[in-house]
C-alpha positions as CSV (number, residue, x, y, z in Angstrom):
1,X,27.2,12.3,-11.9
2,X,25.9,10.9,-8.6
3,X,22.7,8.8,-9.0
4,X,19.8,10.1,-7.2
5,X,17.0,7.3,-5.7
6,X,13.8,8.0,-3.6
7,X,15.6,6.1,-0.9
8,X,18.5,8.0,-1.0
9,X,15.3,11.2,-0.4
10,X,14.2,8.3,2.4
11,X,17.8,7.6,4.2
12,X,18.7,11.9,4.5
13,X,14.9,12.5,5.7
14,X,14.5,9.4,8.3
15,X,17.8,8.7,9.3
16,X,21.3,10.5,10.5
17,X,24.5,10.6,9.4
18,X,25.8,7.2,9.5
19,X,27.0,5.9,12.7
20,X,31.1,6.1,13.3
21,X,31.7,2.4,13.7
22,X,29.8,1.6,10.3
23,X,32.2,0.3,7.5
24,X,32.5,-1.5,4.3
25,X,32.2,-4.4,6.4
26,X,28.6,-5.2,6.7
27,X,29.3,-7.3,10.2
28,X,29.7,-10.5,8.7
29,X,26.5,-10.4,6.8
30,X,26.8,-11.8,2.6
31,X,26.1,-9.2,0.5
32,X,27.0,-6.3,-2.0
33,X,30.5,-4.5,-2.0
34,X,29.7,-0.6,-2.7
35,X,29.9,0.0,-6.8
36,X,30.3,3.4,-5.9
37,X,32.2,5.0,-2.5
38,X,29.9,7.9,-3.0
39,X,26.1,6.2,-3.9
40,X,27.0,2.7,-2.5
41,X,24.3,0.4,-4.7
42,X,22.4,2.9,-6.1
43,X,23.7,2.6,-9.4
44,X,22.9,-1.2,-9.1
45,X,19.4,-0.6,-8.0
46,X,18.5,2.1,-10.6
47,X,20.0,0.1,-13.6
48,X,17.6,-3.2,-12.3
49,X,14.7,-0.9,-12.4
50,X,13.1,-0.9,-9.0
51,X,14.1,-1.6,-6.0
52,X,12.2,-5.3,-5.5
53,X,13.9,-6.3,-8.5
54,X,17.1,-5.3,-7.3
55,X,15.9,-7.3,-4.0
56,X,15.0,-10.3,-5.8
57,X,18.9,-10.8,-7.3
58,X,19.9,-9.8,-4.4
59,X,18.5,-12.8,-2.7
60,X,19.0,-14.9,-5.0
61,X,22.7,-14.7,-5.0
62,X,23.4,-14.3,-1.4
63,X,20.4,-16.0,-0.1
64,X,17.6,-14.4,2.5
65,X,19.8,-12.3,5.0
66,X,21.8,-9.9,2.6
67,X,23.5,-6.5,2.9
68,X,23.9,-3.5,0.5
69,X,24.8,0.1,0.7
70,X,22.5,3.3,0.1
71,X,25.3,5.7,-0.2
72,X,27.6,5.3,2.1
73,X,25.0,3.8,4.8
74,X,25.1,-0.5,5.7
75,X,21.7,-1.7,4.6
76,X,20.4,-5.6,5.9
77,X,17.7,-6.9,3.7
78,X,15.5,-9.9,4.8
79,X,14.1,-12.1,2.6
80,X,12.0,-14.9,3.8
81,X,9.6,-15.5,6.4
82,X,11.9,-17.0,9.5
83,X,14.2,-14.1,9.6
84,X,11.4,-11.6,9.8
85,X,10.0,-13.4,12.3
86,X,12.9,-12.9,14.3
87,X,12.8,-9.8,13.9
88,X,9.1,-7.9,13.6
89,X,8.3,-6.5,16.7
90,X,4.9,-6.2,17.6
91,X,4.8,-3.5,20.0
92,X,6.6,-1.0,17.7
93,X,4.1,2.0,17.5
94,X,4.7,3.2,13.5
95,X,3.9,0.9,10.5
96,X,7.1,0.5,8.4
97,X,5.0,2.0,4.6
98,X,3.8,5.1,7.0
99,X,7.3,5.8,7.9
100,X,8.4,5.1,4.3
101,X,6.2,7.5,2.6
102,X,6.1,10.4,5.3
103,X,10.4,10.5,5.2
104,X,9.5,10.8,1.3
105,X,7.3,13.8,2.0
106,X,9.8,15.2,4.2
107,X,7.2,14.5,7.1
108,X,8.7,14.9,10.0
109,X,6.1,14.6,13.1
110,X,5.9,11.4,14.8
111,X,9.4,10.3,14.6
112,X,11.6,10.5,17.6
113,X,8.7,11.0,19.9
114,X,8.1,9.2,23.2
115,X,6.6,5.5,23.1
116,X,3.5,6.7,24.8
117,X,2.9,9.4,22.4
118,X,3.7,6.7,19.6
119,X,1.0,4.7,21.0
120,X,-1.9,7.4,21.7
121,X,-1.0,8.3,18.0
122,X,-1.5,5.0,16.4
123,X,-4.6,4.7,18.5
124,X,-6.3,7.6,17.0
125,X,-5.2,6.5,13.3
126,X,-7.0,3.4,13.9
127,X,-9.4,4.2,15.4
128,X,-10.1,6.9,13.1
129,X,-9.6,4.1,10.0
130,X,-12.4,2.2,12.2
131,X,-15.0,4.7,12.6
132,X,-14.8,6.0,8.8
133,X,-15.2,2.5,7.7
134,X,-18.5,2.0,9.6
135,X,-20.1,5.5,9.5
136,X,-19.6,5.5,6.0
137,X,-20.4,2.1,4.8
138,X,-23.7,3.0,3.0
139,X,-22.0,5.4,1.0
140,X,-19.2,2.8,-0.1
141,X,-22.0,0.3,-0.8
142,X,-23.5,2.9,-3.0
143,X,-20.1,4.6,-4.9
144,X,-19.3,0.3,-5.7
145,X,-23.3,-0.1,-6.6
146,X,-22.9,3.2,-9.0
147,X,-20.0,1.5,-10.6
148,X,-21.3,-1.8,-11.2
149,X,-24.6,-0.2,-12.4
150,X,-21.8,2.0,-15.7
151,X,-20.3,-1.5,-16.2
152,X,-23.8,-3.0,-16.8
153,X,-24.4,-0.8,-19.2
154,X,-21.9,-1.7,-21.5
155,X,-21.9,-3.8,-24.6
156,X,-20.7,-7.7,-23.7
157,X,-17.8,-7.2,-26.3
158,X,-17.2,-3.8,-25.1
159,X,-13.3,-3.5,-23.5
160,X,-13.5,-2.0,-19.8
161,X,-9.9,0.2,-18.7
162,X,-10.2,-1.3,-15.1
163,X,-7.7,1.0,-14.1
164,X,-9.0,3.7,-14.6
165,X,-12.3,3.0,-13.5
166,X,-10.8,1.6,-10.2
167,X,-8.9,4.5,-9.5
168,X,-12.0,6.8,-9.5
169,X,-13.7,4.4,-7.4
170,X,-11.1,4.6,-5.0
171,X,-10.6,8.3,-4.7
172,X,-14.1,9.0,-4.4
173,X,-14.4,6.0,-1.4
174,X,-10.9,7.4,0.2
175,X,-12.4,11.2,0.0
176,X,-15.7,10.5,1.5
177,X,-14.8,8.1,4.1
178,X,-11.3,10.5,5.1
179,X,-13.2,14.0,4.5
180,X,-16.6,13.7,4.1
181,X,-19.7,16.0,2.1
182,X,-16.7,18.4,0.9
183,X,-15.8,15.8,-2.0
184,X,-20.0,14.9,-2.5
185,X,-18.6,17.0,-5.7
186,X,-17.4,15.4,-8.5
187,X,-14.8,18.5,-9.3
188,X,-13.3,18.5,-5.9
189,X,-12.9,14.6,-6.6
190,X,-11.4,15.4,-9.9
191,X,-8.9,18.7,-8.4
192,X,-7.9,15.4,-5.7
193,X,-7.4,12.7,-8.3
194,X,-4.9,15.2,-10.6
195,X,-3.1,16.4,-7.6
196,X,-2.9,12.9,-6.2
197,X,-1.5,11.7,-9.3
198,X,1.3,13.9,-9.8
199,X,2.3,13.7,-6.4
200,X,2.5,10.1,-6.4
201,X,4.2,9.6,-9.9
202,X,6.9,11.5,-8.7
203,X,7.1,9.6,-5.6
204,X,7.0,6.7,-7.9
205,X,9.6,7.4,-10.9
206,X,10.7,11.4,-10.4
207,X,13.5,10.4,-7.4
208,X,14.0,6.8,-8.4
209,X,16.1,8.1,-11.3
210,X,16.9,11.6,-10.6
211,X,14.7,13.5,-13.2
212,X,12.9,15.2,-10.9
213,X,15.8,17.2,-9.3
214,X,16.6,17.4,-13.1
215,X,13.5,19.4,-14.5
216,X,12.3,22.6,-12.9
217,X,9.4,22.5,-14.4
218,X,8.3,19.1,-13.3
219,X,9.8,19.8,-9.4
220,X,7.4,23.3,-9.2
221,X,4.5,21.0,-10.8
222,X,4.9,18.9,-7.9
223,X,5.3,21.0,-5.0
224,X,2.2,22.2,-6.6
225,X,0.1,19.8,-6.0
226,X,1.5,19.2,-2.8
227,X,0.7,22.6,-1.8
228,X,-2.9,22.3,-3.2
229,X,-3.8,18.6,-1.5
230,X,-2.5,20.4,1.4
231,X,-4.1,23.4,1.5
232,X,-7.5,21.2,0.7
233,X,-7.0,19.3,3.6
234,X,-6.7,22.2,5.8
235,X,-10.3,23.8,4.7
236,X,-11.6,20.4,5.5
237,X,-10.2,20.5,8.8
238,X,-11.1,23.9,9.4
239,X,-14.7,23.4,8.1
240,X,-15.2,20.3,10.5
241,X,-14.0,21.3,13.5
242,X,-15.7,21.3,16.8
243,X,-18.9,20.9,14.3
244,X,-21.7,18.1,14.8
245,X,-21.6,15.6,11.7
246,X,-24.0,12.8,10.7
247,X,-21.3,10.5,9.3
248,X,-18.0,10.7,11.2
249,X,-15.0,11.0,8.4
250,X,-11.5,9.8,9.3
251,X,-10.3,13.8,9.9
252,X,-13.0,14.3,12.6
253,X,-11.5,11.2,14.6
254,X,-7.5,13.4,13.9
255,X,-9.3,16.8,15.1
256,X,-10.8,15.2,18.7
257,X,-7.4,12.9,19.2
258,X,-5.6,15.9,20.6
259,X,-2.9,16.0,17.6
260,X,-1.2,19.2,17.0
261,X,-2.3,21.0,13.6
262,X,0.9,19.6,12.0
263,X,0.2,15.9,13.1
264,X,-3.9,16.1,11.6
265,X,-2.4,17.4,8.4
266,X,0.1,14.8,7.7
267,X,-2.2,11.8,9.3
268,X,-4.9,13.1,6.7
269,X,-2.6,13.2,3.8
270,X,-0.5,10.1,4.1
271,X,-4.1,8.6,4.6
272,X,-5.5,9.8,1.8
273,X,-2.4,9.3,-0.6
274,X,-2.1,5.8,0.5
275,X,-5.5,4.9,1.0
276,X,-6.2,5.8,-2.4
277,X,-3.3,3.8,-4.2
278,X,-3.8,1.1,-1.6
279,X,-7.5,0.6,-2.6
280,X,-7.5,1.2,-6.1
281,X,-4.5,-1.3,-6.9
282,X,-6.0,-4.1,-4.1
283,X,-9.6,-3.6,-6.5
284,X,-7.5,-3.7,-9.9
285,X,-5.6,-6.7,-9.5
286,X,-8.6,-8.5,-7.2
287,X,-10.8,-7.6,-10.2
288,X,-7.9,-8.7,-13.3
289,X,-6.8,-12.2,-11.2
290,X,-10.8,-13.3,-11.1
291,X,-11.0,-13.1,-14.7
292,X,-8.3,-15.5,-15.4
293,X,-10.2,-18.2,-13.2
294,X,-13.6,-18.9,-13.9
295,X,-13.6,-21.3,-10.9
296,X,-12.3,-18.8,-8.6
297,X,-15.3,-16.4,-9.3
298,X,-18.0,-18.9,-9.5
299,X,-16.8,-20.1,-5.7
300,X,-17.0,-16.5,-4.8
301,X,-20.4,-15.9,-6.1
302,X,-21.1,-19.0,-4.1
303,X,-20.3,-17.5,-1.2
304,X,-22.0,-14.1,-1.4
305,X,-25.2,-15.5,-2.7
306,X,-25.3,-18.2,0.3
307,X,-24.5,-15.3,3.1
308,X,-26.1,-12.0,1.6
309,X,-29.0,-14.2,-0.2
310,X,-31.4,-10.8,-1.5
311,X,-30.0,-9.0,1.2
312,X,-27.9,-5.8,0.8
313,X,-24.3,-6.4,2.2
314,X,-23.4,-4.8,6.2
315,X,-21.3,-4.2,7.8
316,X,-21.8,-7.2,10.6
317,X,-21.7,-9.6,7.2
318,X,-18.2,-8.7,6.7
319,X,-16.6,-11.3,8.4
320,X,-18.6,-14.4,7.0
321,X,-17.4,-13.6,3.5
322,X,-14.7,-15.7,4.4
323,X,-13.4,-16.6,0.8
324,X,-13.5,-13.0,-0.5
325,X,-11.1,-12.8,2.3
326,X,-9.1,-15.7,0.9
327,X,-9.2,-14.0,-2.4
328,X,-7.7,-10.8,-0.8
329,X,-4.9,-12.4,0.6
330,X,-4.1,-14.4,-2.4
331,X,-4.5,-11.0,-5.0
332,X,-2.1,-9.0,-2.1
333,X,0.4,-12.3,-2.3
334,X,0.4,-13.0,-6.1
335,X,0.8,-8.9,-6.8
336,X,2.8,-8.4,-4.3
337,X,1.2,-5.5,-3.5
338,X,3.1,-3.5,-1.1
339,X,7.0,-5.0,-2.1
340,X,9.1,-3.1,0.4
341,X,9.0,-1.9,3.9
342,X,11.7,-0.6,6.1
343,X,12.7,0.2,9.7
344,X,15.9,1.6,11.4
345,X,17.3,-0.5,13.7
346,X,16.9,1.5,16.8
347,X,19.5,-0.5,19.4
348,X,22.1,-3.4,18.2
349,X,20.2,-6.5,17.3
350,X,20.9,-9.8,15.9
351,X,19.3,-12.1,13.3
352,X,20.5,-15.6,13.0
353,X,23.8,-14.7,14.7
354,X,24.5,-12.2,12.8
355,X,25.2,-8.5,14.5
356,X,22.8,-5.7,12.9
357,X,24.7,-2.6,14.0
358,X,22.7,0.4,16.0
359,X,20.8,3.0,13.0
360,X,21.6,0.4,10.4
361,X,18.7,0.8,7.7
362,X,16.8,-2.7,7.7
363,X,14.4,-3.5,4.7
364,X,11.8,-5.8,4.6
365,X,12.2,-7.5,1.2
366,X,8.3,-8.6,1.2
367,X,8.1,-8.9,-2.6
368,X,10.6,-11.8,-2.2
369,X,9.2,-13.5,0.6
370,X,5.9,-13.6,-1.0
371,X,6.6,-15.0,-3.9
372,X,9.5,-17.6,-1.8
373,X,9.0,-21.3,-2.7
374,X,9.9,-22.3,0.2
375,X,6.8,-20.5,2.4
376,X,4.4,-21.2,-0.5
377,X,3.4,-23.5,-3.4
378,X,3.9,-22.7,-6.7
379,X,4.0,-18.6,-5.7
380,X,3.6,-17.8,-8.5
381,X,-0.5,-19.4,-9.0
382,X,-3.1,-17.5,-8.0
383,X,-4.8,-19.7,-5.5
384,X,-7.1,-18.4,-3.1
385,X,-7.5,-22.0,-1.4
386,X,-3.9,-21.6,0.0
387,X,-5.3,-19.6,2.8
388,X,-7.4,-22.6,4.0
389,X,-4.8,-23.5,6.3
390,X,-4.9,-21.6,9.4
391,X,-0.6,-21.4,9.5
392,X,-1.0,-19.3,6.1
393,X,-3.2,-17.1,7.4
394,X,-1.2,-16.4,10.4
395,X,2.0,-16.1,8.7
396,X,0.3,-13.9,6.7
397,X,-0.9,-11.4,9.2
398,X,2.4,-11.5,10.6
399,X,3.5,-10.0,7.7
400,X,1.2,-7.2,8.5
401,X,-0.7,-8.3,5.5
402,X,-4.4,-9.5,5.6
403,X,-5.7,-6.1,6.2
404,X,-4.9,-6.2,10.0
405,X,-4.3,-3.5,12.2
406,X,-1.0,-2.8,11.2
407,X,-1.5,-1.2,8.1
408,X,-4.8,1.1,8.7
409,X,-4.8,1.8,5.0
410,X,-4.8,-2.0,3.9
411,X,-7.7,-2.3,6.0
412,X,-9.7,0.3,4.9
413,X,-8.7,-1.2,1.1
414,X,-9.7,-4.5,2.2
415,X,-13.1,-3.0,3.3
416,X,-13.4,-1.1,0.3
417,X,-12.7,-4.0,-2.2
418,X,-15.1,-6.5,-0.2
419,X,-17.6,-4.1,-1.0
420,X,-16.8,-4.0,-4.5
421,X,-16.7,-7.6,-5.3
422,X,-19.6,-8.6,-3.1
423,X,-21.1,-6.4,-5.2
424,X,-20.1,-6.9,-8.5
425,X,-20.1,-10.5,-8.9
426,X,-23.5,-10.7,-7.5
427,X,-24.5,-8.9,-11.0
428,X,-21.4,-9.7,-13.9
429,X,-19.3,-12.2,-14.6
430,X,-15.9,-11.1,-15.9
431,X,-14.0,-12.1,-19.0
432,X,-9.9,-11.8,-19.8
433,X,-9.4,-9.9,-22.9
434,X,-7.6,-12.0,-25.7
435,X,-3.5,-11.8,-25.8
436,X,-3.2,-9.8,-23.4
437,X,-0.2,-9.5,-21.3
438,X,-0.6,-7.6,-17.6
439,X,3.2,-6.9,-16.6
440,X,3.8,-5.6,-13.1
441,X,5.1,-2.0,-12.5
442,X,7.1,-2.1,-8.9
443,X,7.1,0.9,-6.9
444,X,5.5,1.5,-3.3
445,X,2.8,-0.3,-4.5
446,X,2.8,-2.5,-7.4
447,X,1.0,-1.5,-10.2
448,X,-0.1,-2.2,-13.7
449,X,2.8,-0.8,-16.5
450,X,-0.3,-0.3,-18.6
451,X,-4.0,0.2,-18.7
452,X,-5.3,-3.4,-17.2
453,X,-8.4,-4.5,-19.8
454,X,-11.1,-6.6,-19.2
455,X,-15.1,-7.7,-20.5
456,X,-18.3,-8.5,-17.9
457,X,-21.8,-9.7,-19.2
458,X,-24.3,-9.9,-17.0
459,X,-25.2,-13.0,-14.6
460,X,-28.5,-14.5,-15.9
């Protein structure tokens, strides 16, 4: 039976047919032969697990410009930091994880547009990002104060399911800041959070190995849920527009940027489904890492006592919390948070000599260049002090890391987990739990395979 893979989904959404002069030759490029003449390297990807991992030995063996084959379609994979250098462009108008998850969606507005529309369109997204992050910055301070004051509450021995708790944070900071007084209710949250999740599990696992095609029941669950986060964000849309707010949301930036109906409802989903998973994991594994170093969080406190003093963090403070910011960029680099992006090589191209055929599928393997020896020592160490050096913080924002502009919803997640550990480690102190073992789970964003446990007792 064919194998079935979310990028297979990805490759028939985003891209066409593939080109005539593609061929089992992958233009000179070391790589993979096709295990199958139908699926290509599916098989190969499915049976490592995940797609990273598959990236990982994929590197490995032929070193960090390889090739492979989604079906029957020539796909170059770069692996360290030179080659995607060479070949980021920084005028390109969509962010490669947008593109990513709207082909998954079977979103099709936006692609194949003009430049200048391109343009205007990221504009408004980040500009919307912007002015949600500001107007709304009391109530983030208060959701991260409200969840700080629950864990204070708790027994020092107690066990805290940091998961969890940061994935309700998040929701409720991505609903408010994306859509406002609507979600000021705690069931609305919750009717978000259980359609969010089964849309984004499937997105996850249900086309990574087929089973979703497989099960009726589980596909109608889905589309579901789509429908219902879909038909929420209209009402909000409807019930904003042309209407005077006191705190601007993210959707009421969409409605005055002159988008077509279509374009505000996918904007506003792909924000909110990404936002959401974006921020919760960037404030899980923040959180989980500063337990296992005892220095790390003492330097942070530090920090926040020295800039804040008494005072209540603003928004014009953000930028002197300067190691939080370290601490950021080291959690995104040791998690690897987002491992894969990709982009279709619009005209022929070249890296290091070698020809990248027109509509070939090019993925950047950013799981494997974060964790690459040779662009950082010992990877695999959390170490915040690493971005000291002015070169790693460069190369990192190159990366599109660092919660720059070219991934609105890192920012916004960047934003949101400042908040959170400016606040929280001006009040606990937070403690591994004994034996045990946080493993990675690696799909758009890498997440916890289990429930992430941790203690806090309160700063004297």
């Amino acid at each position: 039976m064919p194998v079935t893979s979310f990028f297979w989904v990805f490759i028939l959404c985003f891209v066409s047919p593939p080109p005539p002069q593609a061929s089992r030759q992958a233009s000179g490029i070391p790589g993979m032969a096709p295990t199958e003449e139908k699926d290509g390297n599916l098989p190969d990807i499915v049976n490592t697990g995940s797609l990273h991992q598959f990236l990982v030995s994929l590197h490995e063996k032929y070193g960090p410009l390889a090739s492979f084959w989604f079906g029957q379609r020539l796909v170059v994979s770069l692996g360290s930091v030179d080659l995607l250098k060479e070949h980021i462009n920084p005028n390109r108008t969509s962010d490669p994880f947008e593109t990513m998850l709207k082909s998954l969606l079977g979103y099709q507005s936006g692609f194949g547009g003009s430049a200048a529309e391109g343009h205007v369109r990221k504009k408004v997204y980040e500009t919307g990002v912007n002015k949600a992050i500001q107007s709304n910055f009391a109530v983030l301070l208060e959701l991260a104060d409200e969840l700080v004051t629950k864990w204070l509450s708790y027994p020092e021995a107690q066990h805290v399911p940091l998961c969890q708790h940061m994935l309700g944070f998040a929701m409720k900071s991505v609903t408010r800041a994306a859509m406002g007084s609507h979600f000021e209710n705690d069931q609305e949250v919750i009717r978000f959070r259980k359609n969010h999740e089964s849309i984004w599990s499937e997105i996850g696992k249900g086309f990574l190995d087929g089973s979703l095609d497989k099960s009726s029941s589980r596909k109608q669950h889905y589309e579901e849920a789509l429908g219902e986060m879909e038909a929420a964000l209209k009402k909000v849309a409807r019930e904003r527009k042309g209407q005077s707010n006191n705190h601007e949301v993210f959707m009421d930036s969409l409605l005055q940027g002159d988008l077509i109906e279509k374009q505000v409802l996918e904007d506003s989903m792909i924000f909110s489904l990404a936002g959401s998973v974006i921020t919760a994991n960037l404030c899980i594994w923040s959180t989980y890492f500063l337990t296992t170093s005892s220095s790390v969080q003492e330097k942070l406190y530090q920090e926040v006592t020295k800039v804040l003093g008494r005072s209540p963090l603003t928004f014009d403070k953000l930028q002197e919390l300067r190691y939080c910011q370290q601490v950021l960029n080291e959690t995104v680099r040791t998690a690897k948070l987002t491992p894969v992006a990709a982009r279709l090589q619009e005209l022929e191209g070249s890296v290091i000599h070698h020809i990248i055929p027109k509509e070939t599928l090019v993925i950047y393997a950013l799981g494997v260049v974060l964790q690459d020896d040779t662009s950082w020592h010992m990877p695999y160490r959390f170490d915040p002090e690493r971005f000291n050096d002015e070169a790693a913080r460069k190369q990192f924002t190159l990366l599109g890391f660092s919660g720059s502009q070219e991934c609105p919803e890192l920012r916004f997640a960047y934003t949101v987990a400042t908040i959170m550990l400016s606040t929280l480690i001006r009040k606990l102190s937070l403690h591994p739990v004994a034996d045990q073992l946080v493993e990675m789970k690696y799909d758009l964003v890498t997440t916890p395979k289990e429930e992430a446990w941790i203690t806090v007792s309160k700063r004297n």
